[in-house]
NUKE-408913 format. One line per field, with one value per residue (C-alpha): x, y, z; residue in three letters; residue number from 1. Coordinates in nm, 3 decimals. Each point is the difference from the previous one (the first is absolute). Layout:
BEGIN
X: (X | ...) .
Y: (Y | ...) .
Z: (Z | ...) .
type: (ALA | ...) .
seq: (NUM | ...) .
// end
This chain:
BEGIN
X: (2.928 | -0.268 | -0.264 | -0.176 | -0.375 | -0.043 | -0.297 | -0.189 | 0.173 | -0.156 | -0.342 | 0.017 | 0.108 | -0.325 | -0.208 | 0.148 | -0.235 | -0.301 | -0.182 | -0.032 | 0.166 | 0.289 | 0.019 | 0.271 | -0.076 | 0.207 | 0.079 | 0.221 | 0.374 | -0.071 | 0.212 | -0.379 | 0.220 | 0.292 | -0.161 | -0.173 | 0.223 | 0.315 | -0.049 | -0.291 | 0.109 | 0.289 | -0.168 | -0.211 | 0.380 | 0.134 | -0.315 | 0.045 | -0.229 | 0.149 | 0.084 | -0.254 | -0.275 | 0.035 | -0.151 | 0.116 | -0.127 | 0.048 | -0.229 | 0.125 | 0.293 | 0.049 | 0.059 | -0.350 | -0.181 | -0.159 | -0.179 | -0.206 | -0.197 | -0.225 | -0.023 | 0.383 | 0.019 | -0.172 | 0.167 | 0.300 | -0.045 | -0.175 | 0.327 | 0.201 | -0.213 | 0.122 | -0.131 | -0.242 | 0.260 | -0.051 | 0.080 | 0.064 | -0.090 | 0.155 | -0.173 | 0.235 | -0.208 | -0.315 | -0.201 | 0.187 | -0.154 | -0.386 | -0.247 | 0.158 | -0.240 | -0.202 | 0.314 | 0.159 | -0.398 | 0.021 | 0.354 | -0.161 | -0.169 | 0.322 | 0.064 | 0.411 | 0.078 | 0.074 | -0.052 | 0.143 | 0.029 | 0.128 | -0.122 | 0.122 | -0.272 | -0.240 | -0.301 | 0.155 | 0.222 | -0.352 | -0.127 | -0.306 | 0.167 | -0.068 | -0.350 | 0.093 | 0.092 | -0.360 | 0.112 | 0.255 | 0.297 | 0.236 | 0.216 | 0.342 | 0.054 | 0.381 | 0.074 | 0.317 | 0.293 | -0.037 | 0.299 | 0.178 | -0.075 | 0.225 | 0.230 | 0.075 | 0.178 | 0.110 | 0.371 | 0.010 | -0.175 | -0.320 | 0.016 | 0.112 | -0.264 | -0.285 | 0.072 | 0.035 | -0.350 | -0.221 | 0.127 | 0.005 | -0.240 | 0.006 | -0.012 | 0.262 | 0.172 | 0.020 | 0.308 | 0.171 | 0.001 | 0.360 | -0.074 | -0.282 | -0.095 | -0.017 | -0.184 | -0.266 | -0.031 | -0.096 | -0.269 | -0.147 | 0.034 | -0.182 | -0.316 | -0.055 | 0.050 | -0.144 | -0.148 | -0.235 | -0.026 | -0.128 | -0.281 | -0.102 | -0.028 | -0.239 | -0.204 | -0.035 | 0.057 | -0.032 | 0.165 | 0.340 | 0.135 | -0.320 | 0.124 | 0.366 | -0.105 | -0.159 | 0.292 | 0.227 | -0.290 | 0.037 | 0.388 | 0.024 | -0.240 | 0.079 | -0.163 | -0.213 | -0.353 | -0.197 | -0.283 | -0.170 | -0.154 | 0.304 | 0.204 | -0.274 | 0.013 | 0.383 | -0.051 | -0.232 | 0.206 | 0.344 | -0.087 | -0.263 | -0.145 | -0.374 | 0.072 | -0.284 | 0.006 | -0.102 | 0.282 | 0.262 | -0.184 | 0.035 | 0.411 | 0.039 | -0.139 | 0.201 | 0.317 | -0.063 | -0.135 | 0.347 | 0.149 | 0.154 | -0.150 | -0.162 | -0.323 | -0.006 | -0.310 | -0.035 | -0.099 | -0.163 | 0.156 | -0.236 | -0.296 | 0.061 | -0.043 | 0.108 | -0.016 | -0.085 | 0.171 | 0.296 | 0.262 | 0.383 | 0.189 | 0.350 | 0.190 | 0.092 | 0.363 | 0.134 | 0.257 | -0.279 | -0.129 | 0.268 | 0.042 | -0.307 | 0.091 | 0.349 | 0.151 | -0.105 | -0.200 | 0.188 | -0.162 | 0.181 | -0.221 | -0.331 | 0.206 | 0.075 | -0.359 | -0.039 | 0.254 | -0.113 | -0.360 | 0.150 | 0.202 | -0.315 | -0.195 | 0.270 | 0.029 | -0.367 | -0.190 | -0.313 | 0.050 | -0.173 | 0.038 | -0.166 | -0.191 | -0.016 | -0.282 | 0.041 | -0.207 | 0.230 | -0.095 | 0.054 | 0.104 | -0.360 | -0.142 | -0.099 | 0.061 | 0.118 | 0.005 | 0.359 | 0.183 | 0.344 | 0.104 | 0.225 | 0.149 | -0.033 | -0.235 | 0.149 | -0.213 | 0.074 | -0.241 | -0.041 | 0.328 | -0.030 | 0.253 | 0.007 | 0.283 | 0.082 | 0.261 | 0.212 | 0.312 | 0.191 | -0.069 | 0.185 | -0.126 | -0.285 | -0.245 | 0.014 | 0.004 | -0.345 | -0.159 | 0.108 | -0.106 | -0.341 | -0.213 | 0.175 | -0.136 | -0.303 | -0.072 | -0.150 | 0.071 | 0.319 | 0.156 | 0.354 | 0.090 | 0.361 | 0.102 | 0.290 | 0.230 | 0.255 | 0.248 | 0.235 | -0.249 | 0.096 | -0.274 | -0.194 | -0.364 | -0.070 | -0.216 | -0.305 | 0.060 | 0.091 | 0.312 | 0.208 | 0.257 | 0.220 | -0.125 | 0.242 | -0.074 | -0.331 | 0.075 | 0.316 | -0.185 | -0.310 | -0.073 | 0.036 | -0.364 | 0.073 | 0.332) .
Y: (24.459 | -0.015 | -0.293 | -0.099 | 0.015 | -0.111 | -0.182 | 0.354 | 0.189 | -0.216 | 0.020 | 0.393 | -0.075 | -0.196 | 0.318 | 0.252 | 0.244 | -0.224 | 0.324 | -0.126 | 0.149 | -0.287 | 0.020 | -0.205 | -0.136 | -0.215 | 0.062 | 0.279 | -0.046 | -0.256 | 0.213 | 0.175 | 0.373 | -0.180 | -0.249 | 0.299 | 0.297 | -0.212 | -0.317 | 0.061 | 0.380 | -0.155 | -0.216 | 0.304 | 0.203 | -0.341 | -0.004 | 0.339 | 0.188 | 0.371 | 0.071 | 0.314 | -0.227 | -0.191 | 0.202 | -0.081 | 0.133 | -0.167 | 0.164 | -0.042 | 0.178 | 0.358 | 0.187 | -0.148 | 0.125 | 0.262 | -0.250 | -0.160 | 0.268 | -0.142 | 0.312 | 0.054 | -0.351 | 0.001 | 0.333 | -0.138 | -0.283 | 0.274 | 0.166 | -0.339 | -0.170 | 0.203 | -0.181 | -0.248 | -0.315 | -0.242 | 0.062 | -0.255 | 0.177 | -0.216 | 0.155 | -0.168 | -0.004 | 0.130 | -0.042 | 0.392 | 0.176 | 0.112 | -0.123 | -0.253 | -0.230 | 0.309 | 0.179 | -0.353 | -0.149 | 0.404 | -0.106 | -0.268 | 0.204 | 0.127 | -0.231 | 0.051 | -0.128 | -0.295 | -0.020 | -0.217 | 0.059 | -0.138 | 0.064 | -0.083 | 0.111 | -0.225 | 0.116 | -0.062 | -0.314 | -0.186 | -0.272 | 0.230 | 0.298 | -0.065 | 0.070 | 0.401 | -0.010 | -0.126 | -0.317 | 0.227 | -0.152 | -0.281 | -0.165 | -0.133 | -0.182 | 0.030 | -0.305 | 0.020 | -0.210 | -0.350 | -0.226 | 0.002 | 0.360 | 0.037 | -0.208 | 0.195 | 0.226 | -0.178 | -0.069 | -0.379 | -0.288 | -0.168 | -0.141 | 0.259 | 0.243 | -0.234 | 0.037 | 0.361 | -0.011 | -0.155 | 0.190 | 0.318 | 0.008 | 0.149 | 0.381 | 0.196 | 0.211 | -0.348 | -0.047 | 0.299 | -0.065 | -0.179 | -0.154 | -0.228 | 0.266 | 0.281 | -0.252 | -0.090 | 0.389 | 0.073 | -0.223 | 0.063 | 0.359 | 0.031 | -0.238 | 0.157 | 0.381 | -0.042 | -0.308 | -0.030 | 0.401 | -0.007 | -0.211 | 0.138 | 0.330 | -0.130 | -0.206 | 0.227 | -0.283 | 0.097 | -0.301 | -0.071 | -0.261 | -0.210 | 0.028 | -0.099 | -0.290 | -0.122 | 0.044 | -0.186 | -0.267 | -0.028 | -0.003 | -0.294 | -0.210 | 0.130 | -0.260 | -0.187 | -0.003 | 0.252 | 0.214 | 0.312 | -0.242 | -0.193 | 0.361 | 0.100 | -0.287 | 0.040 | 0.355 | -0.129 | -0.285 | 0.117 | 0.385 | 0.044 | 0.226 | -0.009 | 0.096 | -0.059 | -0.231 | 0.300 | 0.223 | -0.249 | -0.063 | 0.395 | 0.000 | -0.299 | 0.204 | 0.321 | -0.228 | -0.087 | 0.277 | 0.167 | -0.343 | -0.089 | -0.333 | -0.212 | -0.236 | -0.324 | -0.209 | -0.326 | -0.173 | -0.397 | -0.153 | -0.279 | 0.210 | 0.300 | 0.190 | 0.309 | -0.041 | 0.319 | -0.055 | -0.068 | 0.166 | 0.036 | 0.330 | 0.067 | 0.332 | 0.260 | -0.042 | -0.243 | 0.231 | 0.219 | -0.330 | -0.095 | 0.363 | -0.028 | -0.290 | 0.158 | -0.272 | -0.292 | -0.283 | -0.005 | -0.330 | -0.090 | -0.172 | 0.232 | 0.307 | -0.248 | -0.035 | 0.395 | 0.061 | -0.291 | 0.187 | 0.348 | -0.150 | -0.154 | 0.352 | 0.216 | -0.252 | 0.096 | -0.277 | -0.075 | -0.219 | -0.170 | -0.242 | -0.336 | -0.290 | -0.363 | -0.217 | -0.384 | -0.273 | -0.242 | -0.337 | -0.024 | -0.368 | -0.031 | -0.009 | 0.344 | 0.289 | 0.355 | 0.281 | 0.127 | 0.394 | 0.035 | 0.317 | 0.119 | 0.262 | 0.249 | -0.031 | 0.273 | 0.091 | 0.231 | -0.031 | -0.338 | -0.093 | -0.195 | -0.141 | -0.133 | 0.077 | -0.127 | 0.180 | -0.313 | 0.104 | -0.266 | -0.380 | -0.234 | -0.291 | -0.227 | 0.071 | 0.342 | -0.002 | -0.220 | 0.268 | 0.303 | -0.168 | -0.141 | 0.320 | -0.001 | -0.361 | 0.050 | 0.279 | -0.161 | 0.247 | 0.022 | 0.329 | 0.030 | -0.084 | 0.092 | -0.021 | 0.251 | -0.054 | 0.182 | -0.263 | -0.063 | -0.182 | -0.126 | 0.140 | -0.304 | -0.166 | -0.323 | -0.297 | 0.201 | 0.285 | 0.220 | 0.262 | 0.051 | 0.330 | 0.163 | 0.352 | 0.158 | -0.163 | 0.133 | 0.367 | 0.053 | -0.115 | 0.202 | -0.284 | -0.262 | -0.131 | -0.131 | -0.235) .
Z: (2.193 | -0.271 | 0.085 | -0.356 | -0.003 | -0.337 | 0.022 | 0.145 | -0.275 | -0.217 | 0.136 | -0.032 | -0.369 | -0.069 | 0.120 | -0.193 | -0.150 | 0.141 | 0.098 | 0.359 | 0.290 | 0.082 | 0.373 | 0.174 | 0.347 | 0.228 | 0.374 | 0.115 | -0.070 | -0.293 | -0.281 | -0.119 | -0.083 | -0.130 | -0.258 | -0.171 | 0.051 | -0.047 | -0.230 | -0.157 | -0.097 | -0.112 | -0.255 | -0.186 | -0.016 | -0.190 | -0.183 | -0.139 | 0.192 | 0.052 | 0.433 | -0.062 | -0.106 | 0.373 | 0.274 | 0.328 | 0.300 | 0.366 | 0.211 | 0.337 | -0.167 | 0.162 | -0.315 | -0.147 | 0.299 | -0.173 | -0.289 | 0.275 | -0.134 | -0.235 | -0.204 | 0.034 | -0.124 | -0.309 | -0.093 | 0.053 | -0.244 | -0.270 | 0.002 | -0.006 | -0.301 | -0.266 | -0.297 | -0.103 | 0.059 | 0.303 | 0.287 | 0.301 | 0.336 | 0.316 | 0.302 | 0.333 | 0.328 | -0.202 | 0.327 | 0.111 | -0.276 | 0.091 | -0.175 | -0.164 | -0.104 | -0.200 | -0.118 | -0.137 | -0.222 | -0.121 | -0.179 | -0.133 | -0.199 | -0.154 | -0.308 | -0.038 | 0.378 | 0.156 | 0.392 | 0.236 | 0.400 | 0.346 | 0.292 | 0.376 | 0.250 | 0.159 | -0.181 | -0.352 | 0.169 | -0.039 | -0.230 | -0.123 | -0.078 | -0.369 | 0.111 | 0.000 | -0.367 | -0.067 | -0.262 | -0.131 | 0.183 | -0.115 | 0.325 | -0.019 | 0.351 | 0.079 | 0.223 | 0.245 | -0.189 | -0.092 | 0.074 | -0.356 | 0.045 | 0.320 | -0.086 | -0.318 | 0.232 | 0.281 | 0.020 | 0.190 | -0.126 | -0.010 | 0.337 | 0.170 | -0.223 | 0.133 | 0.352 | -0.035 | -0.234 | 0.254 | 0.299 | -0.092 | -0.338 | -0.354 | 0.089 | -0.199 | 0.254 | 0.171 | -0.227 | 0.115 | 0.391 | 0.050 | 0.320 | 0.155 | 0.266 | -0.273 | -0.227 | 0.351 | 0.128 | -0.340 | -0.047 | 0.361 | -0.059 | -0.347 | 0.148 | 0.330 | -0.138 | -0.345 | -0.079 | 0.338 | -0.010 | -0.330 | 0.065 | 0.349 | -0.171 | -0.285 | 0.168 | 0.298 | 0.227 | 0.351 | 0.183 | -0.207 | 0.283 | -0.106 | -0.370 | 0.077 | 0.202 | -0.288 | -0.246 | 0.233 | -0.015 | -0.409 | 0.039 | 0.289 | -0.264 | -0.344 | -0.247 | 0.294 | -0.079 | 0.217 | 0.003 | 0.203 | 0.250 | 0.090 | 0.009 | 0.253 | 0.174 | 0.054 | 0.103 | 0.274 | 0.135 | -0.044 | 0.043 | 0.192 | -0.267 | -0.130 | -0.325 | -0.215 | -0.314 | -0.204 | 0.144 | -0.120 | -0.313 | -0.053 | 0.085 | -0.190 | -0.264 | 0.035 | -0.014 | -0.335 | -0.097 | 0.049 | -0.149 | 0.301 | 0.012 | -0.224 | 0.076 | -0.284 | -0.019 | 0.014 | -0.280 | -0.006 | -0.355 | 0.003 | 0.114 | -0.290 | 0.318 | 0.213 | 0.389 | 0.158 | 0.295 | 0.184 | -0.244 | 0.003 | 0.050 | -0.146 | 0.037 | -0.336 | 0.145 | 0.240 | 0.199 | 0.113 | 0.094 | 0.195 | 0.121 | 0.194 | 0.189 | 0.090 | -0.254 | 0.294 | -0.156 | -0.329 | -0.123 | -0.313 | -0.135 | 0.041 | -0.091 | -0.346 | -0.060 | 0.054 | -0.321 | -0.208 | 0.012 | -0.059 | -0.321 | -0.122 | -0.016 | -0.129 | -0.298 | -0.049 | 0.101 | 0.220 | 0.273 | 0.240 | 0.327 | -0.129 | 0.197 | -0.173 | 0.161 | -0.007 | 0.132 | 0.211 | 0.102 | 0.376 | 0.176 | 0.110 | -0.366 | 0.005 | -0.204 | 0.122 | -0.174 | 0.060 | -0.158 | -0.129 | -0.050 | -0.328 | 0.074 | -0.285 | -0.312 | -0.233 | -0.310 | -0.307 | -0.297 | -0.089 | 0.196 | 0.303 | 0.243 | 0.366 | 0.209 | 0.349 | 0.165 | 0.217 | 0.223 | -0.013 | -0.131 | 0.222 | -0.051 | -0.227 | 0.274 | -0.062 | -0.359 | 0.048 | 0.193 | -0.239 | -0.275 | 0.138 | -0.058 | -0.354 | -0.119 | 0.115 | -0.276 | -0.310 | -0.232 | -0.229 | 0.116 | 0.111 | 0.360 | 0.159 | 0.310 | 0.119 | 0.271 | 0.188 | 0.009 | -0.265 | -0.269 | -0.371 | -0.240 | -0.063 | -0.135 | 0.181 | -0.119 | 0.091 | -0.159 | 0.268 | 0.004 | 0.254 | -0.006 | 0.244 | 0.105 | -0.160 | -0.330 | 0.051 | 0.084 | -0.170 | -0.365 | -0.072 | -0.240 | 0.265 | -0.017 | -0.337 | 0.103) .
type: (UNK | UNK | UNK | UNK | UNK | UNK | UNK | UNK | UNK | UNK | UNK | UNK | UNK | UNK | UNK | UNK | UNK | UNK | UNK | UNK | UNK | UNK | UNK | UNK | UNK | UNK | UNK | UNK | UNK | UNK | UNK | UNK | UNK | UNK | UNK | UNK | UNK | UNK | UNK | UNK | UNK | UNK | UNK | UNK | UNK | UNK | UNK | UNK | UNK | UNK | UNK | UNK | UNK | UNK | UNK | UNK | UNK | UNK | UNK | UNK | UNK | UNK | UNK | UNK | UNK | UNK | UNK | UNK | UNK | UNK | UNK | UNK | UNK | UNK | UNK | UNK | UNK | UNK | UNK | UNK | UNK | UNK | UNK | UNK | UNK | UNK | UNK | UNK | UNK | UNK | UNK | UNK | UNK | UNK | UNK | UNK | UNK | UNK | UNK | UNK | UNK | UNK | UNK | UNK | UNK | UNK | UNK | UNK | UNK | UNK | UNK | UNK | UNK | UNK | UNK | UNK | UNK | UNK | UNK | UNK | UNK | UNK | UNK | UNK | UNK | UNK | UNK | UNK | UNK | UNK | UNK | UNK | UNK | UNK | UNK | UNK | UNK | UNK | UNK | UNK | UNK | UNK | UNK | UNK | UNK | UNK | UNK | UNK | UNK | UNK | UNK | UNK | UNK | UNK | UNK | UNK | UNK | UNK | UNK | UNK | UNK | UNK | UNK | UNK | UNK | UNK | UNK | UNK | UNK | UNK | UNK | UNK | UNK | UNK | UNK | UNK | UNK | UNK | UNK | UNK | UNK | UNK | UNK | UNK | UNK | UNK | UNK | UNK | UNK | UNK | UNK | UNK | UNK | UNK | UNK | UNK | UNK | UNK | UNK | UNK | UNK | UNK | UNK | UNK | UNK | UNK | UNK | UNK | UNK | UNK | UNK | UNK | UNK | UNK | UNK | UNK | UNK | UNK | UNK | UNK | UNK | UNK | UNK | UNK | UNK | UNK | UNK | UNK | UNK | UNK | UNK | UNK | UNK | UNK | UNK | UNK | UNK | UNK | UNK | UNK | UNK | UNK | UNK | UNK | UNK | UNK | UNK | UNK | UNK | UNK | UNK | UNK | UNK | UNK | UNK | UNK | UNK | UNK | UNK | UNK | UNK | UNK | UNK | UNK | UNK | UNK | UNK | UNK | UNK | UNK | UNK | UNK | UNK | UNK | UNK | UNK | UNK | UNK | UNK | UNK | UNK | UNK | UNK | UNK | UNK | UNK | UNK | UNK | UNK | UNK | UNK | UNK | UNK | UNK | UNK | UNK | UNK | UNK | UNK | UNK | UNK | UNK | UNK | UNK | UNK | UNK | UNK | UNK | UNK | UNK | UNK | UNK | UNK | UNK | UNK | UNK | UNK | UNK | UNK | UNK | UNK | UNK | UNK | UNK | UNK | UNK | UNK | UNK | UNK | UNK | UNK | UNK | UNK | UNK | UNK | UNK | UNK | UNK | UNK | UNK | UNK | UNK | UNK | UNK | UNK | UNK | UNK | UNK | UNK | UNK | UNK | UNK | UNK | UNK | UNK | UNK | UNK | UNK | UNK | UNK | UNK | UNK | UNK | UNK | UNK | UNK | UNK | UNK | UNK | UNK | UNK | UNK | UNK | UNK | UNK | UNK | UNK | UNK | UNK | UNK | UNK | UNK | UNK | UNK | UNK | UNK | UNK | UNK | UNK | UNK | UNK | UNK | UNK | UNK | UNK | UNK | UNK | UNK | UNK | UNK | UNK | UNK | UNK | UNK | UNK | UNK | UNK | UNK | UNK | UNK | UNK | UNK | UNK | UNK | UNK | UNK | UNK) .
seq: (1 | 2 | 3 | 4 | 5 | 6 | 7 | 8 | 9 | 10 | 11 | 12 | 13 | 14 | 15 | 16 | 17 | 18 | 19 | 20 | 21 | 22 | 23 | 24 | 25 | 26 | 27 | 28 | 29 | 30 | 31 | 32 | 33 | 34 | 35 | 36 | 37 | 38 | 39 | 40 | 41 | 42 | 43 | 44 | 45 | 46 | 47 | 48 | 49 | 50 | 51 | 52 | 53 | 54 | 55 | 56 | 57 | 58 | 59 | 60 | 61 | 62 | 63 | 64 | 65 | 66 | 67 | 68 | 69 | 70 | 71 | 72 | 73 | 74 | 75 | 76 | 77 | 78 | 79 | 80 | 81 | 82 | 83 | 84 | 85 | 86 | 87 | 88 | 89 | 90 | 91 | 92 | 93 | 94 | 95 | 96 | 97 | 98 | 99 | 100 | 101 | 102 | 103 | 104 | 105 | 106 | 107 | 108 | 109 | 110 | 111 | 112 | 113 | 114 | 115 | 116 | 117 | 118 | 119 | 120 | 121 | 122 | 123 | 124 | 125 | 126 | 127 | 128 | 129 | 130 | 131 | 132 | 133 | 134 | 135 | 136 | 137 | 138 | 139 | 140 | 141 | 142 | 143 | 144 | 145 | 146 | 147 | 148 | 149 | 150 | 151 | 152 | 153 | 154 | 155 | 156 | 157 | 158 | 159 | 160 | 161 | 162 | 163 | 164 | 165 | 166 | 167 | 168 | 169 | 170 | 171 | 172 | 173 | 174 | 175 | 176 | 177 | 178 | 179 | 180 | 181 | 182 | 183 | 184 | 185 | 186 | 187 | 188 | 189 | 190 | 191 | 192 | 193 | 194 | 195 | 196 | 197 | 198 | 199 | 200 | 201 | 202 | 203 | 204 | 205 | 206 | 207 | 208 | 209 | 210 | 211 | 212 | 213 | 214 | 215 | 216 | 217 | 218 | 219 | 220 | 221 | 222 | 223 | 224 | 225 | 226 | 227 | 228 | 229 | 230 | 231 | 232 | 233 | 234 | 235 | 236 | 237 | 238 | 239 | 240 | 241 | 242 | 243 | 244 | 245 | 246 | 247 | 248 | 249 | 250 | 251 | 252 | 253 | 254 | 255 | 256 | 257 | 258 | 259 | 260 | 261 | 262 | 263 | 264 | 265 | 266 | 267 | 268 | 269 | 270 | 271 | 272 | 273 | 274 | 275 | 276 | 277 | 278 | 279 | 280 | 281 | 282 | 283 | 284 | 285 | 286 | 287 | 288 | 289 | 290 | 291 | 292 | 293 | 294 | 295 | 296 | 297 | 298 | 299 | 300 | 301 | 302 | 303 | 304 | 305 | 306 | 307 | 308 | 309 | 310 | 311 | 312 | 313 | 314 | 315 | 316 | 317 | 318 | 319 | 320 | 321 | 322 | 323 | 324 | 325 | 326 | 327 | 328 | 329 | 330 | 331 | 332 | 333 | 334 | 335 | 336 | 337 | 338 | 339 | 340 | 341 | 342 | 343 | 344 | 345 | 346 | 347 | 348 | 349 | 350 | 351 | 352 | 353 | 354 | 355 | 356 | 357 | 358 | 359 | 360 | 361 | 362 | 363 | 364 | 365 | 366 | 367 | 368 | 369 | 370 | 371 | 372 | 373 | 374 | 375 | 376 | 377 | 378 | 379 | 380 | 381 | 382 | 383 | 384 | 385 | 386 | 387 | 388 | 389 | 390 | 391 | 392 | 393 | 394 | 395 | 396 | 397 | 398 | 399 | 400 | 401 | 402 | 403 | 404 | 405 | 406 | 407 | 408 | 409 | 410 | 411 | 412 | 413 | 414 | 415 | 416 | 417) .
// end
């Protein structure tokens, strides 16, 4: 079963012969080795490059053991570079090779290669690691499979595909598990013995139950406002732990450093403002989401928020949590200042769009309440509303769209209906 990853493929296309390093990041298990050492080497044979001008070399493969040698290494590739034609050097699980950082800005200086390198441990798992190649690296984030991605290869249909999507995630191998307790055990496995493991190790952290406590935290409220006080708060009153505001500012940050989690700002439309503080946290993939919480509290409608926000930034775009401020005249005369909240404000250039992310729309009550943050905008951008419930793609007498999530997911054009 061949998964297509055609929108990487094609990001790896655009760098070609850049000069940069093109390092591809992504949490373990995401399909880093087999986008570039399957797909993407599969492109440069159709493209007419010769096999001997593609230098592979895994390096948490046995036979390579010996080119962890940096000096082995380069003599290696002297004796593979036979000419003065280019040469594309795919270096899998670069992070095994010593010296890597110094051995891979020394290629650089090679003008007939073309670099471009995965890497799995927890060290090169995190968000600065293009800080080693000193400017000289290029990343291509591999995000775990969108929806129309998955259901390229699953076998029922799109109902059955969601309810397997939210549970148990976009992961790859995810797709080869046949039951729901291989599908479950594999998800717990990989975040207690690789995920958590990985970030313990980097970060040195010397109290891991304090740092699992917390993830369970993010995954009970995924997309709730929060913030390090409130975390330490609930440490204190549901734990009976002192953990400090700056400790769980300091795991928060490890989580996404390793792109577990994601924090998103809040943003005040009227204001042309960012508020520091409380933000939102969504998970990289929603089965090791789930996983955590031994797939108990499976809100529908949170986990729905979770991929809507995922979708947004693998289609490329910036988004943020808005806040809408209106003055509303009370029965007494007065006027209160009251927030409504839009969901997602998703940017791209000069693009703009707000998004709110409903469940289910029952009724005209609820439709008001949706769309209430929406009308209060002033400006002329889009606004669409996506549902879970069966929805007819449509633009009401205020301008708003409504879609069915799977309109939404399954057309990477759908912002444009």
């Amino acid at each position: 079963m061949e998964i297509p990853r055609d929108k990487y493929v094609q990001e790896l296309i655009d760098r070609k012969h850049n000069g940069l390093i093109k390092v591809i990041t992504g949490i373990r298990r995401v399909g880093k080795s087999y986008l570039l050492s399957t797909l993407y080497y599969r492109h440069l044979i159709q493209s007419g490059v010769d096999a001997d001008h593609i230098i592979r070399i895994a390096f948490d493969d046995r036979k390579h053991l010996a080119l962890k040698n940096p000096d082995a290494l380069l003599a290696y590739l002297d004796s593979c570079m036979t000419d003065e034609g280019m040469y594309y050097l795919f270096f899998d699980e670069v992070q095994e090779l010593d010296s890597f950082e110094s051995v891979l800005n020394s290629l650089l200086y090679r003008e007939n290669v073309d670099i471009y390198v995965t890497g799995s441990n927890s060290r090169f798992l995190s968000k600065d690691v293009l800080t080693e190649f000193r400017g000289r690296g290029d990343e291509v984030h591999l995000f775990p499979l969108t929806f129309a991605e998955f259901m390229s290869v699953y076998a029922g249909d799109r109902y059955e595909g969601w309810n397997e999507y939210y549970t148990f995630g976009g992961l790859p191998m995810i797709l080869t598990r046949k039951t729901w307790q291989q599908k479950s055990e594999y998800l717990s496995h990989l975040f207690a013995e690789t995920y958590l493991k990985d970030i313990i190790a980097r970060n040195n952290i010397r109290h891991p139950d304090e740092l699992e406590t917390l993830i369970t935290i993010l995954a009970s409220a995924v997309g709730s406002l929060t913030n390090p006080k409130r975390i330490a708060d609930t440490f204190k009153t549901e734990k009976s732990s002192s953990l400090s505001q700056v400790t769980v500012k300091s795991y928060l940050d490890f989580l996404e450093d390793a792109f577990l989690i994601h924090g998103v700002h809040r943003y005040d439309v009227k204001g042309r403002r960012y508020i520091s503080t409380p933000l939102k946290y969504y998970f990289e993939d929603v089965g090791l989401r789930n996983a955590k919480l031994n797939f108990r509290q499976q809100e529908e409608n949170h986990i729905m928020e979770n991929i809507i926000y995922n979708e947004l930034r693998k289609r490329g775009y910036n988004v943020d949590v808005g806040v809408v401020e209106k003055q509303v005249k009370q029965e007494d005369g007065k006027y209160q200042r009251k927030q409504y909240e839009v969901d997602f404000i998703v940017n791209q250039g000069s693009v703009r769009y707000y998004i709110q992310s409903a469940f289910a729309l029952p009724d005209a009550e609820k439709v008001r309440q949706e769309k209430m943050s929406l009308l209060n905008i002033d400006d002329s951008f889009k606004k669409i509303i996506v549902v879970k419930g069966p929805a007819m793609l449509k633009r009401d007498e205020d301008g708003v769209v409504t879609m069915s999530i799977f309109d939404f997911l399954l057309n990477e054009n759908s912002l444009e209906l």
